[in-house]
C-alpha positions in Angstrom: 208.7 -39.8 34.6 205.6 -39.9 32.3 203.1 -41.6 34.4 201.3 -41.0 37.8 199.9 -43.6 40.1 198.0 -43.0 43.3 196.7 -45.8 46.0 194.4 -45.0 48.6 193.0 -46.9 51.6 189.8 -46.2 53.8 191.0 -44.3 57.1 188.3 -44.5 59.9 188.8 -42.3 63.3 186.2 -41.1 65.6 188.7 -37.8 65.1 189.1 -37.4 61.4 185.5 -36.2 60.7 186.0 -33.0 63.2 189.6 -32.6 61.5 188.2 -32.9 58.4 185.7 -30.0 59.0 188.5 -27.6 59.5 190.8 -29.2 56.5 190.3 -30.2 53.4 193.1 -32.3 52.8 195.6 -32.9 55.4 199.2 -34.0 55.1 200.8 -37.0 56.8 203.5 -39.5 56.6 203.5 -42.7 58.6 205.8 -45.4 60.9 205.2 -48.8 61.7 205.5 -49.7 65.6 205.8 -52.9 67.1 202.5 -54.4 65.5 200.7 -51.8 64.7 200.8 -49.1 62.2 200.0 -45.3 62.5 199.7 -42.1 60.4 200.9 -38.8 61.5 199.1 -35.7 60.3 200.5 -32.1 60.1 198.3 -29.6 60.7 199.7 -26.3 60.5 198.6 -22.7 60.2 195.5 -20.6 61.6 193.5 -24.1 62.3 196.0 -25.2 65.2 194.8 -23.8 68.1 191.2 -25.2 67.2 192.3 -28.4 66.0 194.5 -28.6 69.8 190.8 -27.8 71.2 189.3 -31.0 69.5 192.3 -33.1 69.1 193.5 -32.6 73.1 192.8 -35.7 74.2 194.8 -37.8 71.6 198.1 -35.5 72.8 199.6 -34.2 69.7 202.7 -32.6 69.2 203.6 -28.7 69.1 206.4 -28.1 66.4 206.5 -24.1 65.7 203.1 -23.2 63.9 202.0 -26.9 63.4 200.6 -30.0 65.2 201.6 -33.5 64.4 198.9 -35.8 65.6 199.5 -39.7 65.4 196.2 -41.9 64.8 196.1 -45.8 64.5 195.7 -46.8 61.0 194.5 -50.6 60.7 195.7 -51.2 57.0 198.7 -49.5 57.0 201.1 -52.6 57.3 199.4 -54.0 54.3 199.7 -50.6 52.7 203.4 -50.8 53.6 203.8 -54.3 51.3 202.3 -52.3 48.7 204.2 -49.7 48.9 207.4 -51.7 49.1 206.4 -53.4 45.8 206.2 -50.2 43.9 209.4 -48.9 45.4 210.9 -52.3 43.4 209.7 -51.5 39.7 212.3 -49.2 38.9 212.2 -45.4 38.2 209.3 -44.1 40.8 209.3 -41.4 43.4 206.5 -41.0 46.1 205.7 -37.3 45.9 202.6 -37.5 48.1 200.8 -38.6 51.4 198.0 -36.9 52.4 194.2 -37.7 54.1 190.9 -36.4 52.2 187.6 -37.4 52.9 187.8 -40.8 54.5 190.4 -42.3 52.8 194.7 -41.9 53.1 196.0 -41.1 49.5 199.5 -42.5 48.5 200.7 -40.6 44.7 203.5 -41.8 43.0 205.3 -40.9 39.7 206.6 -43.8 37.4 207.9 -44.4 34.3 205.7 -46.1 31.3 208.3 -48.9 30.9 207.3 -50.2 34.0 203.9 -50.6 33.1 204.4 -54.6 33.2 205.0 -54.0 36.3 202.4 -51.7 37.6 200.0 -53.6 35.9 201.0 -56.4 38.7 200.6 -54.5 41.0 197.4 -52.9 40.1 196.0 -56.7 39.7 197.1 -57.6 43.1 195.6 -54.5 44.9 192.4 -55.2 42.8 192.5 -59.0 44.7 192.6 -57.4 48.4 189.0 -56.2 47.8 188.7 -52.9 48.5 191.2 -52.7 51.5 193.8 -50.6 49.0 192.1 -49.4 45.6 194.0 -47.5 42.6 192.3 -44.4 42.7 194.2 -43.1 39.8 196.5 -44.3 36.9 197.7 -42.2 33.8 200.0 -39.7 32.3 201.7 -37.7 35.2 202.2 -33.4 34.9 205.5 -33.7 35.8 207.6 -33.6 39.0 207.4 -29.2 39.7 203.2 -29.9 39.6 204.1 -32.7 42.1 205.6 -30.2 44.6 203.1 -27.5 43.8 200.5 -30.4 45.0 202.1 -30.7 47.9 202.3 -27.2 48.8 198.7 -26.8 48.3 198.4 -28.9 51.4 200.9 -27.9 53.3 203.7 -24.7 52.2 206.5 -25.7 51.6 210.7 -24.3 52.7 213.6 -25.5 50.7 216.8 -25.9 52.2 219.9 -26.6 50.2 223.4 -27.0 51.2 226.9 -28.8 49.8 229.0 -31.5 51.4 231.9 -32.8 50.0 230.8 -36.6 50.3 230.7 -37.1 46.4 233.5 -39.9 46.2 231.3 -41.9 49.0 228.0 -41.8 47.2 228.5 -43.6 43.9 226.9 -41.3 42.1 226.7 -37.9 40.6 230.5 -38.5 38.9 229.3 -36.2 35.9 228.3 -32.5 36.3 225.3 -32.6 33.7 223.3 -35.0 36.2 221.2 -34.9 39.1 219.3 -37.2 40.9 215.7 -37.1 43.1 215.2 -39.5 45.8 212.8 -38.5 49.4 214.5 -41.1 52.3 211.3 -43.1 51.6 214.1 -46.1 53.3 217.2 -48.0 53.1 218.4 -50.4 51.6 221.2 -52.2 51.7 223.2 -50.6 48.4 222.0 -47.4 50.1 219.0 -44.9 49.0 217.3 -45.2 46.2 217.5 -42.6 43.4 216.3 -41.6 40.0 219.1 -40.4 38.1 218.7 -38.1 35.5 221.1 -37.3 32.5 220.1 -35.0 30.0 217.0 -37.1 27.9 218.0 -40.6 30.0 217.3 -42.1 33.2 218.3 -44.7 35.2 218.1 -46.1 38.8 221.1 -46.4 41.3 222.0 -45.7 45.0 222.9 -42.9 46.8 225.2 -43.9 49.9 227.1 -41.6 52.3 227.9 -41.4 56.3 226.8 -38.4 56.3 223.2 -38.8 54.6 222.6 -41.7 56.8 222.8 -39.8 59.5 220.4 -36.8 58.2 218.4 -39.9 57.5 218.1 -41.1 60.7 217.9 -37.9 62.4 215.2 -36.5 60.6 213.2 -39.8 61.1 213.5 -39.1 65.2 212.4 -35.3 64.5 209.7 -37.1 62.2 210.0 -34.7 59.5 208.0 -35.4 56.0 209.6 -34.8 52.8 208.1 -34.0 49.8 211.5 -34.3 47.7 215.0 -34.2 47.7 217.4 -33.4 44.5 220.8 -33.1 44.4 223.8 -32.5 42.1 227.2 -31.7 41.5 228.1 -28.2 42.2 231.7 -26.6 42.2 232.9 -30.3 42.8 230.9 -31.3 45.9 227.6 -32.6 46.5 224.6 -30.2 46.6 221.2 -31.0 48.1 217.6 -28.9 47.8 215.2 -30.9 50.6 211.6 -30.1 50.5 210.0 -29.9 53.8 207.0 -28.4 55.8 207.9 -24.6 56.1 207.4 -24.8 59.6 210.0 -27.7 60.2 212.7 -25.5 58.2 214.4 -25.4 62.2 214.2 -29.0 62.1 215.8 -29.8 59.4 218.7 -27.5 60.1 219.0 -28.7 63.5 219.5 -31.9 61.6 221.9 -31.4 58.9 224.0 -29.7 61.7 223.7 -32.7 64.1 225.4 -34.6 61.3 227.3 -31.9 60.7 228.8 -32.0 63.7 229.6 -36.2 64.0 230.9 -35.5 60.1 233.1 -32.9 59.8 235.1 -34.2 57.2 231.8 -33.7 55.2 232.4 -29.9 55.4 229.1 -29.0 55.0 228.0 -25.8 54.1 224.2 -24.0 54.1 223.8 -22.9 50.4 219.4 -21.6 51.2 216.9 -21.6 53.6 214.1 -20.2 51.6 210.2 -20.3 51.6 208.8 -22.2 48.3 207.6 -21.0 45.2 208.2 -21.7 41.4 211.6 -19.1 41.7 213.7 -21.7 43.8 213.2 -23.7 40.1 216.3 -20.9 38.7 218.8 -22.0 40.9 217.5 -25.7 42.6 
């Protein structure tokens, strides 16, 4: 996918200027609850005990070396119709979600022949005022930059594993393709993917059992994703999920919750490793 798109929105907290001084950018994700919507940062590393010092009060959550704190964010329903717009125009995967400055930063990576499209967009977002903006529009670096991005903010673990779930999924029947999709929800057909085979592309949907549950579970545990690709390999179904390094426990308790209401999944941990541009040679 050729072309990058961010959105960004203004993010006001009596918090975020303290965080801000320890941080420069700070990952989050988000969930809509009853009628309001929030943002949850992840904070992780040498900063957490001082960030637990300022942040106290607002109770965030301990998860190994990081702190997940969950802040009120005003526009983030109409962020969400936004969002659920762009996740309609065909080829696109949200690679990023992160707070800099004042403002919460959403990028994406399309495909130019949805440009009628994003241009739609684009003129709707314009119409809000500036309650969303399009901070950035143009050619993309690529999908490995995109996760390098993300690990800038916050490092990255990959863990991969195999479940033999392809004849429920729809897709994947050829060996020579893979697909990249990141949970972002689901629909009805099931997940929605970017399938790749060799120069071509197309769009379809991933649906399993199984992944629902790794879907859901992971949603309780609130673990962000910066990606998820998958394949065939030796006939089953093979998975490589990005995710905080610190939540690497997470997501393993996860995959073997589902595991364990699945087992005719047979699933089976292929690596639990920490990320850099190596895991490209076997992903």
């Amino acid at each position: 996918m050729d072309t990058g798109l961010t959105i960004s929105m203004e993010q006001k907290h009596p918090v975020i200027p303290l965080l801000l001084k320890e941080m420069d950018t700070i990952p989050l994700d988000f969930h809509v609850s009853g009628e309001g919507g929030f943002i949850d940062l992840f904070m992780c590393g040498r900063v957490v005990e001082k960030i637990t010092g300022l942040a106290g009060g607002l109770h965030p959550e301990r998860r190994g070396d990081c702190l997940i704190l969950s802040i009120p964010a005003e526009e983030m329903k109409t962020a969400t119709a936004i969002m659920d717009e762009i996740s309609e125009i065909g080829p696109q995967v949200r690679t990023g979600l992160y707070l800099k400055g004042s403002g919460v930063y959403i990028d994406y990576r399309v495909h130019s022949s949805a440009a009628d499209d994003v241009t739609r967009i684009v003129r709707r977002i314009i119409g809000m005022g500036n309650r969303i903006r399009v901070s950035d529009l143009g050619p993309s670096p690529g999908g490995i930059t995109a996760i390098d991005s993300v690990d800038s903010r916050i490092h990255l673990g990959v863990v991969s594993y195999e479940a033999d779930i392809l004849d429920e999924t729809g897709l994947l029947r050829d060996t020579d393709c893979y697909i990249e999709y990141n949970f972002s929800r689901r629909e009805e057909n099931g997940f929605r993917a970017v399938v790749y085979q060799g120069n071509e592309f197309s769009v379809g949907y991933i649906r399993s059992p199984f992944l629902d549950d790794v879907q859901r579970l992971s949603g309780e545990r609130r673990i962000p994703k910066a990606a998820i690709l998958a394949r065939t390999m030796n006939g089953r179904y093979r998975s490589s999920t990005f995710v905080p390094f610190s939540m690497m426990d997470d997501q393993l308790s996860v995959l073997y919750g589902a595991s364990e209401k699945h087992p005719e999944a047979k699933f089976r941990l292929v690596a639990v490793r920490s990320y850099d541009r190596s895991v490209w040679d076997w992903v």
